[in-house]
N, C-alpha and C positions, 0 to 999 in steps of 0.2 A: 319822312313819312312814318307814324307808329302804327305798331300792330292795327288799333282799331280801326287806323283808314284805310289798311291794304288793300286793293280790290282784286278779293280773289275770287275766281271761278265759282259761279251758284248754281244752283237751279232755280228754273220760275215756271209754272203753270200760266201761257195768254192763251186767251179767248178756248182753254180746253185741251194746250196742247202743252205739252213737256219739253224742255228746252236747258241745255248749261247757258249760261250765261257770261261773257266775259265785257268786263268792265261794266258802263252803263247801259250799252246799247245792244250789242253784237250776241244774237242766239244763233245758237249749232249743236247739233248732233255731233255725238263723237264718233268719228270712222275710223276705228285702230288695227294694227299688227300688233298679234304676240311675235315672241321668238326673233327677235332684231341681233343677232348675237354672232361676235366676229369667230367662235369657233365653228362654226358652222362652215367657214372657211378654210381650215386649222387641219383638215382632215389627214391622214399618207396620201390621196388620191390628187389633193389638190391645193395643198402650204408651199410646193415650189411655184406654184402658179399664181398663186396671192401673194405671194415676197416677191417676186418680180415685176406684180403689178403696182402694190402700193410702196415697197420698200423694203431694206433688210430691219428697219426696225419695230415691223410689225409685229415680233416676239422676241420672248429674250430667247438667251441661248439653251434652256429645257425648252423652246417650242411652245413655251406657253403664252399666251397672246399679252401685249406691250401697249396697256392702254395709255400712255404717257408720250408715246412715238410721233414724229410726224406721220407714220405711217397709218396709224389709228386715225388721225384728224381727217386724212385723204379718204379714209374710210367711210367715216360719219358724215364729210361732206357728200359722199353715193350715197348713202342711205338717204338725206333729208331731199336729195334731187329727186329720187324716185319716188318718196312718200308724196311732195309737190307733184309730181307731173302724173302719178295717179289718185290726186285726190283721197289720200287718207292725213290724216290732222290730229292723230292722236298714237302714240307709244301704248300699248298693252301691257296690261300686269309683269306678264312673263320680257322684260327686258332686257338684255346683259349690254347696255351699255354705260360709259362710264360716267358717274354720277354729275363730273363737270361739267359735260355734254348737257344734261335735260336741264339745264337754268337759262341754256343760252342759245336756244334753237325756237321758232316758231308752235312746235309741236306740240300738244298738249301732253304729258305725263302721269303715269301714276305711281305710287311711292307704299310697296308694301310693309308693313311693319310687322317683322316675322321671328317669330321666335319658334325656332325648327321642333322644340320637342311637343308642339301645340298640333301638331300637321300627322300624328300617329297617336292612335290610342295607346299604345303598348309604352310610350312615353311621357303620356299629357300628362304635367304637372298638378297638384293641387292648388286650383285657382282661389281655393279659400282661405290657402294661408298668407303670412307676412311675406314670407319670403320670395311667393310669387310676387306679391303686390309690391313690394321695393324692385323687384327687378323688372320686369314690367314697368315700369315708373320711370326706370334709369333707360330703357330700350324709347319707350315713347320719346323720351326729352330727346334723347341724341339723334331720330329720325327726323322730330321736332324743328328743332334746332338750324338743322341743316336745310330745311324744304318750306318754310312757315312762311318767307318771304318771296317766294318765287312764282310770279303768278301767273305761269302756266303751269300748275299743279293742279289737276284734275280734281286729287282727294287722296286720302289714304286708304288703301286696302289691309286687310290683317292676313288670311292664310288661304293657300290653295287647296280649298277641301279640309277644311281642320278637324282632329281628332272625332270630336263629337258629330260631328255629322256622318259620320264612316256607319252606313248599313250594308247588314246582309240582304239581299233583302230581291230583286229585278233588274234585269235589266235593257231599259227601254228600245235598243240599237247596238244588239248586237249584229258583226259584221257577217256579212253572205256569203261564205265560203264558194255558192253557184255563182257570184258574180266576176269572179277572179279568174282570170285566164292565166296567173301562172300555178303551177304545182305547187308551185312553194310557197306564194300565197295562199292559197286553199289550205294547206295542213296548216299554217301560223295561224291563218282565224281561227281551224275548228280546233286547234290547242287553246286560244284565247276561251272561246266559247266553251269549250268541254271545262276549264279554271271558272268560268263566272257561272256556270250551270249549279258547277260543285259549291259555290259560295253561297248560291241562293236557294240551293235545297238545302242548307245547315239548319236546321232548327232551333234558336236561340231565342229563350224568354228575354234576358237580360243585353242590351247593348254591352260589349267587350268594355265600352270604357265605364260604363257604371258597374260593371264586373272588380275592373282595377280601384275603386273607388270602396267596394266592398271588404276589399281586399288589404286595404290603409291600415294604419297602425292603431291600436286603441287612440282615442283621445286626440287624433288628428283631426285639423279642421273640417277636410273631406270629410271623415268617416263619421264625424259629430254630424253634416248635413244627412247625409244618409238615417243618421240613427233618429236624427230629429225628424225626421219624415214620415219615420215609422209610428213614432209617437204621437203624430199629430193625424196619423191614416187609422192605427188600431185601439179600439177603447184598453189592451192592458196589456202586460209582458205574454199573458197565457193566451190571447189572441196570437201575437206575435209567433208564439212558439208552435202553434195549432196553422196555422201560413203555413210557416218554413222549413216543417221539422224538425223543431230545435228542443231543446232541454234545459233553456234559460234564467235563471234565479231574479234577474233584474234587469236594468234598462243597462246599468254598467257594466254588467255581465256581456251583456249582446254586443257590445262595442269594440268584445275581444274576439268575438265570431268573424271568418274570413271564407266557409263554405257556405254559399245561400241556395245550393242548389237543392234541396230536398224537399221541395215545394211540393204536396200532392197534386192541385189543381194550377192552373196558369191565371185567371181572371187576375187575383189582387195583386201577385208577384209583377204581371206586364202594367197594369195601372204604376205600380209603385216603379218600374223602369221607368216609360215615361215622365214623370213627375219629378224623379232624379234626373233625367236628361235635362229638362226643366231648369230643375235648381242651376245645374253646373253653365248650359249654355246664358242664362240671365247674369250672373256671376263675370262670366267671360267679358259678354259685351257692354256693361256696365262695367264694369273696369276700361275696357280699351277706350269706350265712350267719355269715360270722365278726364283720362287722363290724356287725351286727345286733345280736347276743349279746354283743359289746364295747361297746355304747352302751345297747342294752335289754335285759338276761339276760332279761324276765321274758314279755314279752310275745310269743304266734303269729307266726310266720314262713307267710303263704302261697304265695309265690312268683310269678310267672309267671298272670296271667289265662289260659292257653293256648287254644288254640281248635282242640277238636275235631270241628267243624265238616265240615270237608276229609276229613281221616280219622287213622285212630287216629294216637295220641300213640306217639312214635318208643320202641323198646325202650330204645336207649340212656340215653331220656330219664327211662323210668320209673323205672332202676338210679341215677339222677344224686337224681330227685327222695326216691328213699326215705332218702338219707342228707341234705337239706339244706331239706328245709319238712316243718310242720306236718302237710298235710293238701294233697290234689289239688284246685288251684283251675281250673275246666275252665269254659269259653264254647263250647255246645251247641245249637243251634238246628236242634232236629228233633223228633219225635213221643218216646215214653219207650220205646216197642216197638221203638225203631231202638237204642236208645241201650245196654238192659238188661245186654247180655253184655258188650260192653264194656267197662260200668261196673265189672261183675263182675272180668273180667280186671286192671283198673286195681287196683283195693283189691286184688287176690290178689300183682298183682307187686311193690308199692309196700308194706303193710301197714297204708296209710296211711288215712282219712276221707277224702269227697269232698267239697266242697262244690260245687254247681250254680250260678257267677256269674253268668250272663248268658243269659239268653234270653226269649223272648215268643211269644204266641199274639197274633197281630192279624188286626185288618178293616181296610181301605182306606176311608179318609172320603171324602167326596164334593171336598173339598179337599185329597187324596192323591194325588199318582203313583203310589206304593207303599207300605210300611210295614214298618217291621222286625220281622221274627219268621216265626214260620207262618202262611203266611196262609190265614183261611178266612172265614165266609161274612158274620156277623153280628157285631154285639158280644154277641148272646146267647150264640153258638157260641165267642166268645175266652172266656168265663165259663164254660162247661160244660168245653171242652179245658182252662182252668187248672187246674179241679176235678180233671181225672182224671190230667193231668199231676202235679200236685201230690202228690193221692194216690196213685199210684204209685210217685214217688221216693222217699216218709217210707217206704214199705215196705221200702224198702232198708235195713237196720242200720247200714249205714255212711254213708250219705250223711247230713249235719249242715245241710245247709239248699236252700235255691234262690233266687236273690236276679233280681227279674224286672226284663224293659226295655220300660217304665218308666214313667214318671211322671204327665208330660204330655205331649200330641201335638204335633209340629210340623206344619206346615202349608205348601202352599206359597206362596213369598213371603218367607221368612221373615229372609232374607238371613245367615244365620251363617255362618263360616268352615268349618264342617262341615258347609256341605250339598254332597251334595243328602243326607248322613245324615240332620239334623235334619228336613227337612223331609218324611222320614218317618218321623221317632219315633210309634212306636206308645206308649199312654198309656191312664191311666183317668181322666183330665181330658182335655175340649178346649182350646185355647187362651184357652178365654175362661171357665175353671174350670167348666164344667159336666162333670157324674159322669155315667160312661155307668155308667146306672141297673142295665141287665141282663147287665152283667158284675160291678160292685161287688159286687152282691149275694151273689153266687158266690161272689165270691174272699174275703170275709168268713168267709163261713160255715165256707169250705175253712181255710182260715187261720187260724182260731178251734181247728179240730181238729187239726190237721197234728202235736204232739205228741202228743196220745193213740195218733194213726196211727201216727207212727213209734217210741213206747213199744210199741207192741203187733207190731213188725216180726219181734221175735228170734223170735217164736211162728208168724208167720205163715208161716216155710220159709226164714227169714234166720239167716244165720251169720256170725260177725267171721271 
């Protein structure tokens, strides 16, 4: 079979409603877990009790997990029993498991294509030189490469929350310190909370990374975009200089400027941020877009995890994304009643399908600080809000799945390079594989329906 006749994974709009599509016939929602990941097993509290249950070669001898082991395969066959018997059919962004696995399981996947210094501003490269664009080029082909032909391949993802999308700015859900009955939860949110209070009373004209951008060397590509911008914003250099505060001779002159802050007024300085955010994100996705369809024509383009979280996804961004992915991939952590209009607005400006990456309904264990997601009372109560969260987004026509976090709980103790995240991942395993019984139940059941539900959307007051 070549490339052109593979039949991978689409989307298709019937009669009004949004759907992946696999092979010629077969429409579904994707129902995912993040966070599938055998350290979560790995912890002091609980590696003597996972090497006894799947085997000594479930790590090597630094403890670090042995994905090559019989004892990894014993592993992965638990995970795909429980994904089956609770009805979810698709692997989450956030994955760690081992790349052999997702070609040869039922499941659907997704395959981020990440280049880590794109995920911080304080690192994001200049996407308009050569040198991005050959390395970029060489990262596509080899994710390419490996994933083009396997078709349970969802799509490709690019980054979780990338550089350019990083604002100071709200935030939509922050957590209730009154809701938390332990002490120590209480002071970890209003630490959280007193940190994102402080980030969003900062007063910044310019986004940090059109700041670094600023900041480039004479005659760099970035800093040529920037200068170009200006040029095509101000009728002359002595406009320019009357903006910024500057004392500039020429357009060549300015290109050596690296302080932009001495703006008297904000109006044309924030116009000319935006318009740089602009440039750099269309740059971005038109690159991953081209070189995507140059290595896989065949296979979803998702783009960007985004996180709308904080608050809505930027205009600019939506004009960028309707011409260069699939489908709106958004990381949401809040109730579906906050979310609805929004959502709405997104599919209207975009044209596009949503799909629901990342978020969760959680309890705080007794061995929790905190837990990611929404937090409420019970593990009955994270099984009844899945239920309704659930069946509220399938009502949506366009939205095509919701993919939850996750898996298993972390705990703390747990010593990973992402805590204190890990150690409180919210999960429907404890660390020590036990099912919280009265949430499973729930989300089976919800999960088992979720296409009927969203078959039945177009009727229920939904419109592509």
């Amino acid at each position: 079979m070549t490339e052109a006749e593979f039949p991978a994974i689409r989307l298709q709009c019937v009669e009004g409603v949004w759907w992946f599509v696999f092979g010629d016939r077969k429409l579904f929602v994707s129902i995912g877990i993040n966070h599938v990941d055998p350290n979560f097993l790995l912890a002091p509290y609980n590696i003597n009790r996972t090497i006894a249950k799947y085997g000594n070669d479930m790590v090597f001898d630094n403890l670090a997990f042995n994905p090559e082991g019989e004892a990894a395969k014993k592993w992965w066959s638990k995970v795909q029993a429980d994904m089956k018997e609770w009805h979810f059919n698709t692997l989450g962004y956030h994955t760690s498991v081992p790349r052999a696995y997702l070609k040869e399981t039922d499941l659907s996947y997704i395959v981020p294509i990440r280049d880590n210094s794109l995920e911080d501003y304080r690192t994001f490269p200049d996407v308009f030189s050569k040198e991005f664009s050959d390395s970029l080029d060489k990262l596509v082909k080899s994710v390419c490469d490996e994933h083009k032909l396997a078709s349970n391949l969802l799509g490709y993802a690019f980054h979780d929350i990338s550089g350019f999308t990083y604002e100071m700015s709200k935030n939509r859900n922050m957590p209730d310190p009154q809701r938390m009955t332990k002490r120590e939860s209480r002071l970890f949110a209003k630490m959280l909370n007193d940190r994102l209070r402080a980030d969003c009373s900062r007063k910044r004209t310019f986004h940090p990374l059109v700041e670094r951008y600023q900041q480039l060397p004479v005659d760099s590509p970035g800093k040529n975009q920037w200068i170009n911008l200006l040029r095509q914003s101000y009728r002359s250099i002595e406009v320019v200089n009357s903006v910024y505060g500057l004392k500039t001779g020429s357009w060549a002159e300015l290109g050596s400027v690296t302080d932009w802050s001495n703006y008297s007024f904000e109006h044309y300085p924030t116009s000319d941020n935006r318009y740089m955010l602009a440039t750099i994100a269309e740059r971005y996705y038109s690159q991953y877009y081209t070189l995507i369809k140059k290595h896989d024509p065949n296979h979803l383009i998702l783009g960007d995890k985004l996180n709308a979280s904080w608050e809505d996804l930027p205009d600019y961004l939506l004009d960028i994304l309707k011409k260069y992915v699939d489908l709106v991939f958004i990381e949401w952590v809040d109730y579906f009643g906050v979310q609805e209009n929004a959502l709405n607005d997104i599919h209207h400006r975009t044209g596009k399908p949503i799909l629901m990456g990342d978020s969760a309904f959680a309890c705080i264990q007794e061995n929790q600080i905190f837990a990611r997601g929404v937090i409420v009372e019970s593990q009955e109560a994270v099984g009844q809000e899945y239920g309704k969260y659930l069946s509220s987004i399938m009502k949506l026509p366009f939205v095509v799945g919701w993919h939850h976090c996750g898996y298993i709980e972390g705990w703390k103790g747990i010593r990973n390079e992402n805590d204190p995240f890990a150690s409180s991942q919210s999960g429907f395993l404890t660390p020590f594989e036990e099912v919280h019984e009265r949430t499973v139940e729930r989300v089976k059941t919800c999960n088992r329906y979720a296409e009927y539900v969203h078959r039945s959307s177009y009727f229920q007051g939904g419109s592509e």
